[in-house]
C-alpha positions in Angstrom: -84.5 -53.4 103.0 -82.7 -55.3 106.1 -79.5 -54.9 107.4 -79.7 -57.3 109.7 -77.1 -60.4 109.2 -78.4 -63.7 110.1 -76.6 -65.8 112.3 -73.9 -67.7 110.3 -73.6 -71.8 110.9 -69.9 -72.6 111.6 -70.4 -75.9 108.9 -67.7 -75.7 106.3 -70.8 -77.3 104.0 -73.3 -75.1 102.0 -70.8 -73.6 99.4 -72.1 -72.6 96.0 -69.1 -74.3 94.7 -69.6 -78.7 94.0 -67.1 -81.4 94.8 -66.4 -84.2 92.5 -68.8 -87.0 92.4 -68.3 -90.8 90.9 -72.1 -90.4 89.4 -73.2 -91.5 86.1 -74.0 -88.3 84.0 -76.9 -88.2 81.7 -77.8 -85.9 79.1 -80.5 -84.5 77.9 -82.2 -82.3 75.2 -83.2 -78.8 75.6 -86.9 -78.9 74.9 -88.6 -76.8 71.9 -89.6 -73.6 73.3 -92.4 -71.0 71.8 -93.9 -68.1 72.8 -94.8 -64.2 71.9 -92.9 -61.9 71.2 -92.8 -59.2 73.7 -94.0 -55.2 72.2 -91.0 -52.7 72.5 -92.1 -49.5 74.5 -88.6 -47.8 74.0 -88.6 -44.8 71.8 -87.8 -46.2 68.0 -86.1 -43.2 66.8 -82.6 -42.0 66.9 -82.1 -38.6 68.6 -80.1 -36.0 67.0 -77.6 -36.0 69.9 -77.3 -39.6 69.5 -77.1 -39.7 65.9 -74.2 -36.8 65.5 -72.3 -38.8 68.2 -72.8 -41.6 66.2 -71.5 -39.8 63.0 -68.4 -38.6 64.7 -67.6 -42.3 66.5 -68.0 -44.1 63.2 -68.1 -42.2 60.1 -68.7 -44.0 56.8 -66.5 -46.7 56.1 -65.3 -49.9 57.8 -66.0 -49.4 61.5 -69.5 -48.3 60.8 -70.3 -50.8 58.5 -69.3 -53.3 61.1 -71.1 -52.0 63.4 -74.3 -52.2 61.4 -73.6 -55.8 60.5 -73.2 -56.8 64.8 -76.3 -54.8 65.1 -78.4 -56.4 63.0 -78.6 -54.2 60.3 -78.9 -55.8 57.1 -76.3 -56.0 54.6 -77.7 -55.2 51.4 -79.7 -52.3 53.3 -76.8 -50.2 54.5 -76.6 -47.1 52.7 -73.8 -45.7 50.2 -71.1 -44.6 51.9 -69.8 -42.7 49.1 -69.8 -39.1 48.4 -71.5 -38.9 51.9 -70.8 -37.1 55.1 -71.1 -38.6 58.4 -73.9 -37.0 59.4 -76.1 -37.7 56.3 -75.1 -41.8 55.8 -76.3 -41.6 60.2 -79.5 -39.9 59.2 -80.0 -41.9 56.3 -79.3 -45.0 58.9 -81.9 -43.7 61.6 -84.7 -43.4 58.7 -84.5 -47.1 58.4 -84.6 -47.7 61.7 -87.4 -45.2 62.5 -89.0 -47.3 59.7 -88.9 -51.1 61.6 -85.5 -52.3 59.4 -84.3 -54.0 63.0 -86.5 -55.0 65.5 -85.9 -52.5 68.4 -83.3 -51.2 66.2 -82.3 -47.8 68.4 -81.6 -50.1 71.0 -79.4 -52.7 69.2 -77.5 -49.6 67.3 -76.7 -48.0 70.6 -75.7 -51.0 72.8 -73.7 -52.6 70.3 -72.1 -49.1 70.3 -71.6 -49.0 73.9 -69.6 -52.5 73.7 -66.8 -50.8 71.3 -67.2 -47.4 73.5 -68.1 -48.3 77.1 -67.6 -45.2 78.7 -69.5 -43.2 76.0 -72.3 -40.9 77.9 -74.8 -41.4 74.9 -74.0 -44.7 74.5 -74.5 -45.5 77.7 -77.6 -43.6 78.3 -79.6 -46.1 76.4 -79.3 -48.9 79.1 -79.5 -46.6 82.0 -82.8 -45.0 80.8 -84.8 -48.2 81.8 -88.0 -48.7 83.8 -87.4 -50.8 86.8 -87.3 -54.5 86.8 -90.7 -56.3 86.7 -89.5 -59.8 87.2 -87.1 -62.1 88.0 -86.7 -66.1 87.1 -84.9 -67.9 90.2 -83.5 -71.3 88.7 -82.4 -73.5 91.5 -80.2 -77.1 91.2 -79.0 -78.9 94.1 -78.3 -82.5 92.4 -77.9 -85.6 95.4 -74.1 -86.2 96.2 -72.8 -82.8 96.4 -73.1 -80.3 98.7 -76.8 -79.0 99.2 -77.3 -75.2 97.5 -80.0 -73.4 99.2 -81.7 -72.1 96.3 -84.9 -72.3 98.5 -83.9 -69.9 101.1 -82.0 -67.7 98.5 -85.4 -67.6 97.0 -87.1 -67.0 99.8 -84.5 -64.0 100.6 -86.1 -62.3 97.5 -89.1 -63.0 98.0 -89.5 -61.1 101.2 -87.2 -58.2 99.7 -89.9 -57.5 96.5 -92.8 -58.9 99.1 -95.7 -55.4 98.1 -93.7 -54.0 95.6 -93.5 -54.3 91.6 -91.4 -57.2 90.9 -92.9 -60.5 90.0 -90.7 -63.1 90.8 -91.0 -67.3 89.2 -89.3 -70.1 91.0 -87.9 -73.5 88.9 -87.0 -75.7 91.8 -84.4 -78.7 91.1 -83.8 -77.7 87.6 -82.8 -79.4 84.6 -81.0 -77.6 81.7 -84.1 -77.9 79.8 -86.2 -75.7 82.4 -84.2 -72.7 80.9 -86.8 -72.9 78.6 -88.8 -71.1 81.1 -87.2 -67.8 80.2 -89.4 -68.2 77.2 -92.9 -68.9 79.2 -92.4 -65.7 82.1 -90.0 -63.2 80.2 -87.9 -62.5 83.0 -86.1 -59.0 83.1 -83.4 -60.8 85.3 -82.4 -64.6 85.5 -81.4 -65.8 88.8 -79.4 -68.7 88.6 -78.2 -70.8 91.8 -76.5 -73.4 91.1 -73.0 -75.4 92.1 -70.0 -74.4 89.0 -67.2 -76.8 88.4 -64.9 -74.9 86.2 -66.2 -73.8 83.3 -69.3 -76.2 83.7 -72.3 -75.5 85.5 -74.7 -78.0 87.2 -77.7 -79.1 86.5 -80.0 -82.1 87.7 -81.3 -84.6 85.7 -84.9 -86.3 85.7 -82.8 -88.8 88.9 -81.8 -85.7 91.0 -78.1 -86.7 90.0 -75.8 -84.2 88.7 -75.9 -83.5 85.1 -72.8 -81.2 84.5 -73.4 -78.6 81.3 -70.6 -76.4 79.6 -71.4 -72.7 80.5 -70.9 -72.2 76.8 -74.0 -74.6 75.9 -75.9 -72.8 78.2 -75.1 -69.4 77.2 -75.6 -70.7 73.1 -78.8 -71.8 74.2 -80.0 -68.3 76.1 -78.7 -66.4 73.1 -80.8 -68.1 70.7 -83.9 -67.6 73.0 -82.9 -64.0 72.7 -82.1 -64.0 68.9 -85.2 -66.3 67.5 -88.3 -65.6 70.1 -87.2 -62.0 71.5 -86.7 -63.4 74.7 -84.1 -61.0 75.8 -82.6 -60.9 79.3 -81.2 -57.8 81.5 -79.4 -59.2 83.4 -78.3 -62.5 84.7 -77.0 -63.2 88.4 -75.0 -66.5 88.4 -75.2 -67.6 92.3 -72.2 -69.8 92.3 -68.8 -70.6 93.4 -66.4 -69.6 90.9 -68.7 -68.6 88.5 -66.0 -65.0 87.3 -64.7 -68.6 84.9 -67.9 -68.6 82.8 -69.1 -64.6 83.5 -67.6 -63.8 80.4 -69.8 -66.6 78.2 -73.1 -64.3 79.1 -72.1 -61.0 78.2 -73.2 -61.5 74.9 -76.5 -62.8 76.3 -77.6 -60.5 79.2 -76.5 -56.7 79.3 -75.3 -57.1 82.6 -73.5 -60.4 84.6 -73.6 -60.8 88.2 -71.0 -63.2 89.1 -68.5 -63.9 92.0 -64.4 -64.4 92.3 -64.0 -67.9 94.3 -65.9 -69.7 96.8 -69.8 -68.2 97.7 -70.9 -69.3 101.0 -74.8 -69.5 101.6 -75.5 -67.6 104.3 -73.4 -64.5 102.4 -75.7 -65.4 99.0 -79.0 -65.3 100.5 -77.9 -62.2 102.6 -76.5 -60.5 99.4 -80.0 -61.7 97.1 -82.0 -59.8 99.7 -80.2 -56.5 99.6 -79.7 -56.7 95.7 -83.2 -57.2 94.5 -84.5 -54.9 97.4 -82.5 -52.2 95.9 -83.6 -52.9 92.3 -87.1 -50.5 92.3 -84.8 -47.7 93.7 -81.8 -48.1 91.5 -83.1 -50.1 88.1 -79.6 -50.6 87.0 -78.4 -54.3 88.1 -74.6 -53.2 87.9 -75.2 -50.4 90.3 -77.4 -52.5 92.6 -74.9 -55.3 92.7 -72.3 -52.8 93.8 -74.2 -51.1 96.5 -75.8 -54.5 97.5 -72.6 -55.5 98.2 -71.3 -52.7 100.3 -74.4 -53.6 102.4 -73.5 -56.8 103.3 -69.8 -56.1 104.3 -71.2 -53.5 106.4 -74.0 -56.0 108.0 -72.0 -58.8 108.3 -68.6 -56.8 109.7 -66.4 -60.1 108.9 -64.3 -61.9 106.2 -67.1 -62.9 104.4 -68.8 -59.9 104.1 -64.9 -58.5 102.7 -64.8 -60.9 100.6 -68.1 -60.3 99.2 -67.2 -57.1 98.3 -63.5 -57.6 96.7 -64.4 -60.6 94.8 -67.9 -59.2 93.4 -67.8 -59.3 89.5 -70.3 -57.1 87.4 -69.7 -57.2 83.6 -71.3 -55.1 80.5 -71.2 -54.9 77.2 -67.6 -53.5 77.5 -66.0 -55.7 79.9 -66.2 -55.5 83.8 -67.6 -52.5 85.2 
């Protein structure tokens, strides 16, 4: 990886952040979406540890049969939990699972686990113990009348970072809200989204190249039924924006990790900050720890306020809140 800052422009323009325009809006639908579903290569089976640390976290009654319900698990499938003990209603739990009940069942049981328990060890183990990431989906919008966003050259900045090694990388140029549907063509371990935020809005452009301003919440509804109806699951989502800590909290139930910033993003910091973060990604597979080292980079390369700011106003959420 480089260390080496660019040379920063002294224009006050090129924020990841959009001013108010006195443009027309148009709408449009998200487009149908199909594709395969993707095999699971994670272990299917509970392990003992994990299912006696289940047993003593939520032993039969309420708490575990909510769990099971958030999972996935259903209903009418849950086992008796009377005249049980823990550990035999868990065991009778990881037979199903073992047995294809839920799709990647483990998985779902654990991370679901890890949102009520973030700092769990077992819990946690299940979305450290990942391969690294394979590829990434950079989504770009820069709609005419607000400031430009560089999405090229942020692209380009990760591009040369994964340039020989493992991670495939897709590009979506001047995106619409309906070129999300992409995560269902490519599969992306990561979405990369650059983009201006207004609030709790983010912005798209429309078939005019005029700004077509969606709620985060839309977007998010429409990832998590991607993720729920064709398995198109994400890792992690970066959200390249100004402002974008407003609508981090709107993913979290769509990505297992959110990459998002506290106030204004300048572009020269962003496309630093993409090459050191996915450079690091085939040495450390975890996006939250990448994102935190990544950013200790580029306050060290840069040696300014920017580079600060980088750092203190970085926001990395999980399943239980901001790590």
């Amino acid at each position: 990886m480089t260390w080496c800052a660019p040379p920063r422009s002294t224009s006050t323009t090129g924020m990841h952040c959009a001013r108010p325009t006195s443009m027309n809006v148009r709408r449009g639908r998200p487009r149908a979406g199909g594709g395969r579903r993707v095999p699971r290569t994670e272990a299917m089976n509970l392990t003992d540890d994990e299912i006696h640390e289940l047993a003593r976290v939520f032993p039969p009654g309420p708490s575990a049969r909510t769990l099971l319900h958030r999972a996935g698990f259903p209903g009418e499938h849950v086992p008796s939990q009377l005249g049980v003990t823990p550990l035999e209603f868990w065991y009778t739990v990881a037979a199903a699972i073992s047995a294809g009940m839920v799709e990647d069942g483990r998985r779902q049981l654990l991370v679901t686990a890890g949102r009520d328990f973030p700092h769990n060890a077992v819990f946690l183990a299940v979305t450290r113990a990942r391969s690294p990431v394979g590829h990434v989906l950079v989504v770009g919008a820069g709609p005419h009348g607000s400031e430009r966003v560089r999405a090229d050259r942020e692209l380009r900045a990760i591009q040369q970072a994964t340039a020989g090694g493992a991670i495939a990388v897709d590009y979506c140029p001047a995106a619409d809200v309906t070129d999300l549907g992409r995560v269902l063509d490519v599969r992306p371990d990561l979405l990369h989204l650059v983009c201006h935020g207004e609030g709790e809005q983010l912005v798209f452009e429309d078939p005019y190249g005029d700004a077509h301003r969606v709620p985060a919440r839309d977007v998010a509804g429409l990832l998590r039924v991607y993720a729920r109806h064709a398995g198109a699951e994400l890792r992690g989502l970066v959200l390249a924006s100004c402002d974008s800590e407003a609508v981090a909290e709107l993913f979290t139930g769509v990505a297992e990790t959110v990459v998002a910033h506290r106030g204004p993003l300048d572009d020269e910091t962003a496309v630093l900050y993409a090459r050191e973060l996915y450079g690091l990604l085939e040495q450390v597979p975890a996006l939250d720890d990448a994102a935190r080292i990544a950013a200790e980079h580029v306050a060290v390369a840069l040696g300014d306020e920017y580079g600060e700011q980088l750092k203190a106003n970085l926001v990395v959420l999980g399943p239980g809140g901001e790590r």
